[in-house]
Backbone as a ProteinNet text record, in pm:
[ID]
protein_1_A
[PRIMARY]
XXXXXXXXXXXXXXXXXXXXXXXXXXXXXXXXXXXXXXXXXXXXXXXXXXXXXXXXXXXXXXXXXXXXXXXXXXXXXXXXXXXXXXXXXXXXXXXXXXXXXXXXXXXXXXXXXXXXXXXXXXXXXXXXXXXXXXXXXXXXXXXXXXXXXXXXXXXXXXXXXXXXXXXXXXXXXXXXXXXXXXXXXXXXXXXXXXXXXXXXXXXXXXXXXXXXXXXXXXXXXXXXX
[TERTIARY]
609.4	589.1	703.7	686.5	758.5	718.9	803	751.3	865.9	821.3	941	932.6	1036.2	1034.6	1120.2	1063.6	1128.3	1175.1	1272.1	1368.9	1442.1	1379.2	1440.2	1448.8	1594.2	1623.6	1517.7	1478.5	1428.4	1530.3	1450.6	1529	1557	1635.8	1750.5	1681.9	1814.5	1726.6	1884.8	1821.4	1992.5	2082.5	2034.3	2147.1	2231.7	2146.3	2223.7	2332.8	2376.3	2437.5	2581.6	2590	2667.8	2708.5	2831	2969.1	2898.6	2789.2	2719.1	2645.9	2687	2570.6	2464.8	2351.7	2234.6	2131.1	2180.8	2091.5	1935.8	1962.5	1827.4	1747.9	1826.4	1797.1	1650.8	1570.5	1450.9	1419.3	1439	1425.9	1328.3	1281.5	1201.3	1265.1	1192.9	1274.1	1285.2	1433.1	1482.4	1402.2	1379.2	1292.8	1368.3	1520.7	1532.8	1528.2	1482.2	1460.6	1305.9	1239	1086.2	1131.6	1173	1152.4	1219.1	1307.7	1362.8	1304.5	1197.4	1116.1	951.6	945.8	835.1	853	1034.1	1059.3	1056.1	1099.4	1065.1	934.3	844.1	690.6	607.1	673.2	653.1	698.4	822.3	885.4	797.4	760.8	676.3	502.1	465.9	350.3	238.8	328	303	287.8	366.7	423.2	284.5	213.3	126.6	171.2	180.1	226.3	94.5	88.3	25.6	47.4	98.8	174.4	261.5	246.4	382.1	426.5	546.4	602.5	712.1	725.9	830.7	870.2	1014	998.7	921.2	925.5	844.4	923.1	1005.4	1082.5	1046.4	1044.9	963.3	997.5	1151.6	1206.6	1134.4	1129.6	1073.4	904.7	874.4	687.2	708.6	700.2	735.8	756	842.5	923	789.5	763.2	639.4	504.6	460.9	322.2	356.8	485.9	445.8	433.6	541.3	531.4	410.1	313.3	204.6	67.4	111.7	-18.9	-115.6	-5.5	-40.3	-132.2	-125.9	-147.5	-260	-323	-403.7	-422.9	-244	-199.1	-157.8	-180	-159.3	-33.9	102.7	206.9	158.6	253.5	256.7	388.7	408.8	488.1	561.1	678.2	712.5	854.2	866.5	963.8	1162.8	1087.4	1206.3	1254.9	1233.1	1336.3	1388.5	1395.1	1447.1	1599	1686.4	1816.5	1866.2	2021.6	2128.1	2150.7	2119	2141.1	2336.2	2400.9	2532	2513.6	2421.3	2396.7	2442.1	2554.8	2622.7	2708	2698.7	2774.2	2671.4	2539.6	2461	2454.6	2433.4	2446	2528.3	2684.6	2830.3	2822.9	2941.2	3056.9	3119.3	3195.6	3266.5	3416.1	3482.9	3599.6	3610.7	3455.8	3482.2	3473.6	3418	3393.4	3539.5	3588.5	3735	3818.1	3781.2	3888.2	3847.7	3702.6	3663.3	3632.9	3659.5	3663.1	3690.9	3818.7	3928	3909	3951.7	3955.4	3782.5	3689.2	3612.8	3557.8	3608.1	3608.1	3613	3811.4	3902	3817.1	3762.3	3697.8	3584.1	3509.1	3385.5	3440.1	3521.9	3571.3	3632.7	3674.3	3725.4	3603.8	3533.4	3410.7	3280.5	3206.2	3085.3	2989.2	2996.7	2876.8	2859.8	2981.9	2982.3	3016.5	3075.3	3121.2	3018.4	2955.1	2866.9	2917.6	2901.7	2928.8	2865.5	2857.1	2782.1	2639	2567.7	2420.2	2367.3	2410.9	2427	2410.6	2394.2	2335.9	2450.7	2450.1	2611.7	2493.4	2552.7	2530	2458.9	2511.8	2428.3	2282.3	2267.1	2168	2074.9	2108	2000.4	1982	2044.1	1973.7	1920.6	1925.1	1836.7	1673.7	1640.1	1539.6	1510.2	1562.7	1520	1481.3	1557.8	1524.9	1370.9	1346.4	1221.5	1093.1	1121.1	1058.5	1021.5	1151.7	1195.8	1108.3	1100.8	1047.5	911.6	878	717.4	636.1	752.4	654.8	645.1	758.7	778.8	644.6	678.8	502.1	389.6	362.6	249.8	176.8	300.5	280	282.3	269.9	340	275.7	378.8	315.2	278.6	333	262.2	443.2	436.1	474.6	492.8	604.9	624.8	721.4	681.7	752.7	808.8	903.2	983.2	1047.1	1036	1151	1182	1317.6	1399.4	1513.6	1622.1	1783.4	1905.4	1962.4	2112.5	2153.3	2232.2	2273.1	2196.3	2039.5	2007.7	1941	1928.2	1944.8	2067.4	2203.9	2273.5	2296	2249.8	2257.8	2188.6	2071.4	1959.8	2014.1	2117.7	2109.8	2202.9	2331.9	2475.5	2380.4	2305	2256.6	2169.2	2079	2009	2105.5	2237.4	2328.1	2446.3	2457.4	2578.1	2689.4	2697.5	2808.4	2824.3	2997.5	3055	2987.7	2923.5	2850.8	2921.9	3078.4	3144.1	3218.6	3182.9	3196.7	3100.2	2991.3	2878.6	2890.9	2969.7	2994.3	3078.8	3204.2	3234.1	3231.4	3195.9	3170.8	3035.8	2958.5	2808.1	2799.8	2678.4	2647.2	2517.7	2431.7	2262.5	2225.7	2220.1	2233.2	2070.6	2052.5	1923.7	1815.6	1704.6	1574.5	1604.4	1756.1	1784.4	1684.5	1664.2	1583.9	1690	1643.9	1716.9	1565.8	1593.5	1489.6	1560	1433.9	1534.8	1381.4	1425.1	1304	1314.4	1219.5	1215.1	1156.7	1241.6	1186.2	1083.3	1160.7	1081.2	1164.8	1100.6	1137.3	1313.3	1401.5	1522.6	1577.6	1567.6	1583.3	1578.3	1709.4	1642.2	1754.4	1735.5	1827.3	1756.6	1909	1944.4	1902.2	1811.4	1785	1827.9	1830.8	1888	1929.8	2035.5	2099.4	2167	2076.2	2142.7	2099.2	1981.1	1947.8	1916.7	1953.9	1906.1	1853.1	1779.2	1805.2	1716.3	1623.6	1439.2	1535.7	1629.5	1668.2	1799.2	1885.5	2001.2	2059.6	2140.7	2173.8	2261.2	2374	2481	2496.3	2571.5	2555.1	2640.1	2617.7	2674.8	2788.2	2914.2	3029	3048.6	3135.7	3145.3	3221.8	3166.2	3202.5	3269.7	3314	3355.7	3285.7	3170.4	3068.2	3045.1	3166.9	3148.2	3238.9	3313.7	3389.6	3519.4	3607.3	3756.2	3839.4	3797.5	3829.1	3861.3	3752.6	3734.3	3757	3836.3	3824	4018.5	4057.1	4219.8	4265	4417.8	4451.1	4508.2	4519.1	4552.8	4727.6	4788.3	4948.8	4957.6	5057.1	5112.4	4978.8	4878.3	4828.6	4794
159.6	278	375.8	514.9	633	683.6	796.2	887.9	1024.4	1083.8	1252.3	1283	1313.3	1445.3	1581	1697.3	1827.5	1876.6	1853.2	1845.3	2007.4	2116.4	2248.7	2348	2388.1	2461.5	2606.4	2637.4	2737.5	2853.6	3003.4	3093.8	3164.6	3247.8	3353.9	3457.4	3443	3530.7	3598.4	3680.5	3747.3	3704.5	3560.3	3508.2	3417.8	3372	3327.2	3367.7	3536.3	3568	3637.2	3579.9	3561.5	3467	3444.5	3337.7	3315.9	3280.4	3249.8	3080.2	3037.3	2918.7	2958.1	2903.9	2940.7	2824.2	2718.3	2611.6	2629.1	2595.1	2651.3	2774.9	2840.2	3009.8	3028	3063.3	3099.2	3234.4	3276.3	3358.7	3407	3498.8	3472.5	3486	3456	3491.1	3648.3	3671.3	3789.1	3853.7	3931.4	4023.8	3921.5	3944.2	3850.4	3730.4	3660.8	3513.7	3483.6	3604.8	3599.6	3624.8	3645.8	3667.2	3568.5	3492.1	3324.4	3192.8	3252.5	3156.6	3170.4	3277.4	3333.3	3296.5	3274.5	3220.7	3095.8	3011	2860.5	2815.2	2902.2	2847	2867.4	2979.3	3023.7	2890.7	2808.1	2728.5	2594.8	2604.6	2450.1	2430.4	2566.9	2571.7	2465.1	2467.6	2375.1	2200.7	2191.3	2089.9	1987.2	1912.9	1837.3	1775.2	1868.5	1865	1819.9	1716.3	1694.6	1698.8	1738.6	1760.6	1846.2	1909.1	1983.5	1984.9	1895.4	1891.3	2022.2	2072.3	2131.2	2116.6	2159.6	2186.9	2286.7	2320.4	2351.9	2517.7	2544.8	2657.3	2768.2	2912.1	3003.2	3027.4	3032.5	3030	2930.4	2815.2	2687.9	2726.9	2744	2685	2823.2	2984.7	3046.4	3012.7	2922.6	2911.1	2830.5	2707.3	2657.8	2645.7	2750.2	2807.5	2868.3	2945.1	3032.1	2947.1	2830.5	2662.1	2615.2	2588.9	2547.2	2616.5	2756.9	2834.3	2849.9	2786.5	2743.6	2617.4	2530.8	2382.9	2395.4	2509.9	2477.8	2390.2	2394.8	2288.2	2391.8	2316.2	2353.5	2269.6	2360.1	2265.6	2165.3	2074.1	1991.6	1987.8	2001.1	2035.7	1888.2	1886.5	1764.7	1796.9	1776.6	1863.7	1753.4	1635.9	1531.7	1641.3	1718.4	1800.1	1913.5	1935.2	2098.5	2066.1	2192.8	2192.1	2169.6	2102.9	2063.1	2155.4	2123.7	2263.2	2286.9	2338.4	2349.1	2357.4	2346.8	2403.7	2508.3	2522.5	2640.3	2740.4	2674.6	2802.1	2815	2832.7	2919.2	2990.9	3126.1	3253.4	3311.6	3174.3	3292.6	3234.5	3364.4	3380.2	3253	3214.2	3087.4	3102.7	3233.7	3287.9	3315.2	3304.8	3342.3	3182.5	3112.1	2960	2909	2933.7	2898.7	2938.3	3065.9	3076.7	3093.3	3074.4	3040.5	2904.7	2795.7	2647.8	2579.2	2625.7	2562	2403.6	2375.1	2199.9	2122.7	2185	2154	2193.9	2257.8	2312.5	2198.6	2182.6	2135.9	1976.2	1928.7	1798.9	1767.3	1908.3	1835.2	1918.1	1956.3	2030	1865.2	1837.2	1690.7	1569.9	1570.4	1502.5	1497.1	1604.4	1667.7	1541.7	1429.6	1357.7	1318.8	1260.3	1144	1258.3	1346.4	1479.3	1569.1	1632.4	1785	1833.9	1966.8	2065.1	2051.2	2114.1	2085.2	2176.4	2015.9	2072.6	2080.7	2045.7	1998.8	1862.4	1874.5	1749.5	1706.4	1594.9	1528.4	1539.7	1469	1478.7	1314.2	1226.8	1058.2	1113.8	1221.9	1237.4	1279.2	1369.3	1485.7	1366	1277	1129.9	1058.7	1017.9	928.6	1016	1123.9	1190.8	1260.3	1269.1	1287.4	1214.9	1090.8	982.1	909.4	863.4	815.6	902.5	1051.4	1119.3	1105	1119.7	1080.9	949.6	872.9	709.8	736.4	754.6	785.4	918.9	968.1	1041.7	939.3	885.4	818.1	709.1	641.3	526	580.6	732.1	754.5	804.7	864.5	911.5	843.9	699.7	672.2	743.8	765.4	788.2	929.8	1000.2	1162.6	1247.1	1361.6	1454.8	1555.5	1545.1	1584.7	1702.7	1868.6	1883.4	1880.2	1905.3	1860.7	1986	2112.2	2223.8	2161.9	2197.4	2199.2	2286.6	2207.5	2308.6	2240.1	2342.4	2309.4	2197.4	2154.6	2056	1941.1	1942.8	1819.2	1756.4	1844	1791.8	1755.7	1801.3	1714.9	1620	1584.2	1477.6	1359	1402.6	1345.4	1288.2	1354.6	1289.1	1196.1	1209.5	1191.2	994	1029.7	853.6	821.2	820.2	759.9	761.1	820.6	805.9	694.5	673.9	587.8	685.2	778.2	916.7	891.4	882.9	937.9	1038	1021.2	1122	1256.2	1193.8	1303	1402.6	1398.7	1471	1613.2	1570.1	1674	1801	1854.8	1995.3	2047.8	2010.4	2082.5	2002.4	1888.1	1797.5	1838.7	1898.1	1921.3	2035.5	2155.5	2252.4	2328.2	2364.5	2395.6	2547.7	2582.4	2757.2	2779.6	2905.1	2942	2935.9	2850.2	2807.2	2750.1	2680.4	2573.9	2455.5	2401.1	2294.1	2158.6	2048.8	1929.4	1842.7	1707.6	1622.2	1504.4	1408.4	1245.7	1196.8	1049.6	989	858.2	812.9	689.7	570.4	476.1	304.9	294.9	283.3	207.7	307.2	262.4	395.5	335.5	294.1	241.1	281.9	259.9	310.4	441	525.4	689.8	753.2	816.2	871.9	985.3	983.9	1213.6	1273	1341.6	1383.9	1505.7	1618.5	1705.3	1805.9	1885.2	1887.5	2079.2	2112.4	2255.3	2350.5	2359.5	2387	2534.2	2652.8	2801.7	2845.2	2796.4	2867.1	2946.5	2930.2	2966.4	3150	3183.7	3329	3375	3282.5	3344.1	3232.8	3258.6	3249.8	3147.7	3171.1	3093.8	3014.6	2943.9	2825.2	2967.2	2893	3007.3	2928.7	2987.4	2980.5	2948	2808.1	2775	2912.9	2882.8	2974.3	2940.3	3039.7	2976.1	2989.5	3022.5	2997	2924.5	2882.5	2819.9	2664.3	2706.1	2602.9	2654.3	2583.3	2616.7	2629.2	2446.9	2418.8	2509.8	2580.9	2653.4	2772.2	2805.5	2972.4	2979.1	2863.9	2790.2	2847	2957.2	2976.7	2848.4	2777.2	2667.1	2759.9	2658.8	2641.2	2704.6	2825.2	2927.3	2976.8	2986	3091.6	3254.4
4084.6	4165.5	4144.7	4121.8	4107	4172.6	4288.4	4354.7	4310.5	4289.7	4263.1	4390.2	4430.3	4578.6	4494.5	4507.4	4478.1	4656.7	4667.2	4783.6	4788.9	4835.2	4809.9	4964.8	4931.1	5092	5077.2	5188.7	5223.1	5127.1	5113.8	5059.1	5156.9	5091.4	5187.7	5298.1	5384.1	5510.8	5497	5609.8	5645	5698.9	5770.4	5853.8	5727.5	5625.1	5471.4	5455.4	5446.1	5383.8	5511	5629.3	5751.8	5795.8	5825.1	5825.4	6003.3	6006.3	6157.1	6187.6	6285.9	6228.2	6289.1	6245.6	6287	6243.6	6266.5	6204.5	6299.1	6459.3	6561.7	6548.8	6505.8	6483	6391.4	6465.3	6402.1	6326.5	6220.8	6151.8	5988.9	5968.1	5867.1	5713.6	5587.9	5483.9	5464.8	5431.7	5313.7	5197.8	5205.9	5058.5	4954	4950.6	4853.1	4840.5	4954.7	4967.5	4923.6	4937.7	4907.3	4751.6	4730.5	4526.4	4486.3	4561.4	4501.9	4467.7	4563.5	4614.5	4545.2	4529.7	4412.6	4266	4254	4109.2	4089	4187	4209.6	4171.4	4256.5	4260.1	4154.8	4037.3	3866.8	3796.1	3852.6	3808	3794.8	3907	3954.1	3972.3	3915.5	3922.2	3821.7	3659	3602.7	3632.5	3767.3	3761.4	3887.5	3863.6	3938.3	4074.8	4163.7	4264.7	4392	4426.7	4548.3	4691.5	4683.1	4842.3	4903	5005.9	5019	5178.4	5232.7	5329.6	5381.2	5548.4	5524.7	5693.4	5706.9	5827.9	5910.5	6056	6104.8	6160.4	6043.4	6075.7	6032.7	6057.6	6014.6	5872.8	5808	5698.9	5587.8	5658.6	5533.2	5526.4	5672.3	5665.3	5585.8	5570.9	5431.4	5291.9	5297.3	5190.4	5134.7	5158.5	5151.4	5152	5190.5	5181.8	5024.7	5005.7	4849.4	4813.9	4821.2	4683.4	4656.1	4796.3	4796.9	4737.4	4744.8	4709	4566.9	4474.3	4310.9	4302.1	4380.6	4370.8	4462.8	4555.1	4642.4	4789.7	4795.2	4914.4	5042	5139.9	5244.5	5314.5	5324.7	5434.4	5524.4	5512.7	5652.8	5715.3	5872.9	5935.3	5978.6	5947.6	6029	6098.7	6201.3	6301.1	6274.6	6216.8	6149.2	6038.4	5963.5	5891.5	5898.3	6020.7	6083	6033.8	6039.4	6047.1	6142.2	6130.6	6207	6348.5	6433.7	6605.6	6620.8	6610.5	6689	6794.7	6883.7	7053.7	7085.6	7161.6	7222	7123.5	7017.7	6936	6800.1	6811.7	6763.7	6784.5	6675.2	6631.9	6653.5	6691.8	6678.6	6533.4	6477.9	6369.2	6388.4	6261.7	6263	6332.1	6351.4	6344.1	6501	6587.1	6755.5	6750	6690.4	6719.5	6744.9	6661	6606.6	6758.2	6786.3	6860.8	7033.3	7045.5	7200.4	7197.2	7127.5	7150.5	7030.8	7086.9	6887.3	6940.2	7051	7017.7	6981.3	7050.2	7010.8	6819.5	6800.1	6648.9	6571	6607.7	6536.2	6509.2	6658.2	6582.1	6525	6509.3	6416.3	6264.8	6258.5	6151.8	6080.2	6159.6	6111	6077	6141.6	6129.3	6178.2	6106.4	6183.7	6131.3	6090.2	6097.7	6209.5	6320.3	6464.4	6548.6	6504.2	6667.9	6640.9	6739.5	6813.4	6895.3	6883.5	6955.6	7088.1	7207.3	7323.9	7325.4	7350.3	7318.6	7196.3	7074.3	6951	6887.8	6757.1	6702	6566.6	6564.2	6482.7	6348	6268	6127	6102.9	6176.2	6227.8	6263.5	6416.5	6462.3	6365	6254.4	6216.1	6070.3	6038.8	5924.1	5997.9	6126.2	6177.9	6226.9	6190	6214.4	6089.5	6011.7	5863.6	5778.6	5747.5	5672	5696.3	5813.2	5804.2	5771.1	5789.5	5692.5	5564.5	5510.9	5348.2	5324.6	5382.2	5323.8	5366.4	5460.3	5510.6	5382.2	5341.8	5232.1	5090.1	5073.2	4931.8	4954.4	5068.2	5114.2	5090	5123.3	5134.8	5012.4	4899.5	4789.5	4666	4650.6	4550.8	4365.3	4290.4	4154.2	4189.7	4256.8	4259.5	4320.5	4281.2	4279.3	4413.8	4525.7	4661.6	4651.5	4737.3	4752.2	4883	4921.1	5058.1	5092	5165.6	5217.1	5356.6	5322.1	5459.2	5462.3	5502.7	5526.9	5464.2	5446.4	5397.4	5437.3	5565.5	5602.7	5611	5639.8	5650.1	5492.9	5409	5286.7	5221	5207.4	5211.7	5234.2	5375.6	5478.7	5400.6	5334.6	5306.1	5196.6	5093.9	4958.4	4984.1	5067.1	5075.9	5144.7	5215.7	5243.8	5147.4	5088	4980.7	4895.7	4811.4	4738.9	4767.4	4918.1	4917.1	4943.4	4975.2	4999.2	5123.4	5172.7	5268.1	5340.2	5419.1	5493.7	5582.5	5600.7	5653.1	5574.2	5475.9	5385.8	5371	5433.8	5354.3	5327.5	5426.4	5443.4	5332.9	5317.7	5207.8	5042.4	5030.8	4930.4	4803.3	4922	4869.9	4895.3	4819.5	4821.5	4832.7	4869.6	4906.9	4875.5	4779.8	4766	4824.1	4886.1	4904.4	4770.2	4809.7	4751.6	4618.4	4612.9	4519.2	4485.5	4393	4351.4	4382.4	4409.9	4393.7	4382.8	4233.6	4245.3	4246.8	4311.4	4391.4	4314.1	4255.4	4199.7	4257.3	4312.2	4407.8	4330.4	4293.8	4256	4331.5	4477.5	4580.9	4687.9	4843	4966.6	4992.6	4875.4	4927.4	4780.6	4689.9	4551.7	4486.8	4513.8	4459.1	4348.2	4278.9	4183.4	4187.3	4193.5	4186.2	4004.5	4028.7	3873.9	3872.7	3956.6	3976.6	4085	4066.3	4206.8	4240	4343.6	4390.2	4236.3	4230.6	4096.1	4093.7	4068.5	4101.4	3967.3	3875.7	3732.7	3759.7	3829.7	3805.2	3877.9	3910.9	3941	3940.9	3890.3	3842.6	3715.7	3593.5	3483.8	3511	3614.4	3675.4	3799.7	3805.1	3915.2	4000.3	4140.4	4201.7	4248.8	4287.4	4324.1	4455.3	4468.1	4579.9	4714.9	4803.2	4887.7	5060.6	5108	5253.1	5338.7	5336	5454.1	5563.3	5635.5	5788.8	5744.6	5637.8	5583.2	5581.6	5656.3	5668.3	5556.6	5515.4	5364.6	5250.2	5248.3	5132.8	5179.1	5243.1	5292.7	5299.3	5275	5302.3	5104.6	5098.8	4947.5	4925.4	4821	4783.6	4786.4	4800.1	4745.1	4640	4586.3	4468	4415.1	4504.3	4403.2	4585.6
[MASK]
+++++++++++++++++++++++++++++++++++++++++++++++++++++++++++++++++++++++++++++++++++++++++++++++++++++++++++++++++++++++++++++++++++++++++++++++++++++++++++++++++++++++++++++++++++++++++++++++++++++++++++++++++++++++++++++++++

C-alpha cells in the first residue's frame, strides 16, 4: 500500500504578508493568493488526484475548490486541520504581543508546542487533532493520490511528528510559504517519507527567503554583522 498526500498551505491573503497572528482569523484569499493557487492547480492537474481534503477555513475551502476543480472533486471539510488559535492575541502585531504580555510571550517563544497563550491552543493540542486526520485519510485512500490544504503551523506540526522532529522547534526550524507544495508518501498510516518540502516553483523561480514573520529568532542581527 502507497498513499501520496499533496499536503499544501492555503495561498496568500493579506493577513500573509503582516507580522499579525491570525491563525482563528477568518479571511479570504489575496488576488495574489488566487494566482498561486491557480499555478499549483496547472501544476497538479495532470496528476490523478482522487480526493481533496481541507480545512474548513475560508482561505483553504478556496484554496481547494481551485485544486479540486480539474479533477472534478468536490472539498471535504474537516475542522481537525484548521490552524493553530493564539486566543487573546489574535489579530495583534507580534511587537504589541511582545510588549502587552512579554512574560506570557517570552514562554511560548521558548516553547510553543506545551505553552498557549490564554484561550489558545499549544502546538501538542493542534497534533493531537490533526494527526488522526492524517491517518484516517492514508486508511481510507490507499494506492491513490490526496490532496490535503491546511495552515502553516499545523502542517509543520504535521511533518515535524510523522518525521520524528523535535516538535518545539517548528516555528523557526521549518518553513510554509503561501500555497507551497509539500508531498509525504505513506508505507502504511505510521510510515511516511518526505518527498518534497515548502515547494513554490509552480510561481516563483526561487525558494523564498527565510523571514521574521512572528519569529524573534530570525528578526535577532547575528553577532558582527
Amino acid at each position: 500500500m502507497s498513499t501520496r498526500i499533496f499536503l499544501i498551505r492555503h495561498g496568500a491573503t493579506q493577513l500573509s504578508a503582516e507580522d499579525s497572528f491570525a491563525g482563528a482569523v477568518d479571511v479570504d484569499l489575496s488576488d495574489e493568493g488566487r494566482g498561486q493557487v491557480d499555478s499549483l492547480a496547472n501544476r497538479l492537474a495532470d496528476d490523478n488526484i482522487t480526493a481533496v481534503y481541507c480545512s474548513p477555513m475560508r482561505r483553504t475551502i478556496e484554496t481547494a475548490v481551485i485544486l479540486a476543480k480539474p479533477h472534478g472533486l468536490s472539498p471535504i471539510h474537516k475542522a481537525g486541520l484548521k490552524e493553530i488559535d493564539h486566543g487573546h492575541w489574535e489579530a495583534m502585531r507580534r511587537a504589541d504581543v511582545e510588549e502587552k504580555y512579554a512574560e506570557e510571550y517570552s514562554a511560548w517563544q521558548r516553547d510553543p508546542f506545551t505553552f498557549a497563550p490564554i484561550g489558545g491552543e499549544s502546538g501538542v493540542s493542534v497534533m493531537a487533532r490533526a494527526l488522526p486526520v492524517i491517518r484516517d485519510i492514508v486508511v481510507n485512500h490507499p494506492d491513490q493520490n490526496v490532496v490535503v490544504v491546511s495552515h502553516k503551523a499545523t502542517i509543520r506540526l504535521i511533518i515535524s511528528s510523522l518525521l520524528g522532529f523535535d516538535a518545539r522547534g517548528y516555528r523557526d526550524r521549518l518553513d510554509q510559504s503561501p500555497a507551497c507544495l509539500n508531498i509525504l508518501d505513506f508505507k502504511d498510516v505510521v510510515a511516511a517519507r518526505l518527498m518534497l518540502f515548502n515547494d513554490v516553483s509552480h510561481y516563483t523561480d526561487q525558494p523564498p527567503r527565510s523571514s521574521n514573520r512572528l519569529s524573534k529568532e530570525w528578526s535577532t542581527t547575528p553577532p558582527g554583522n
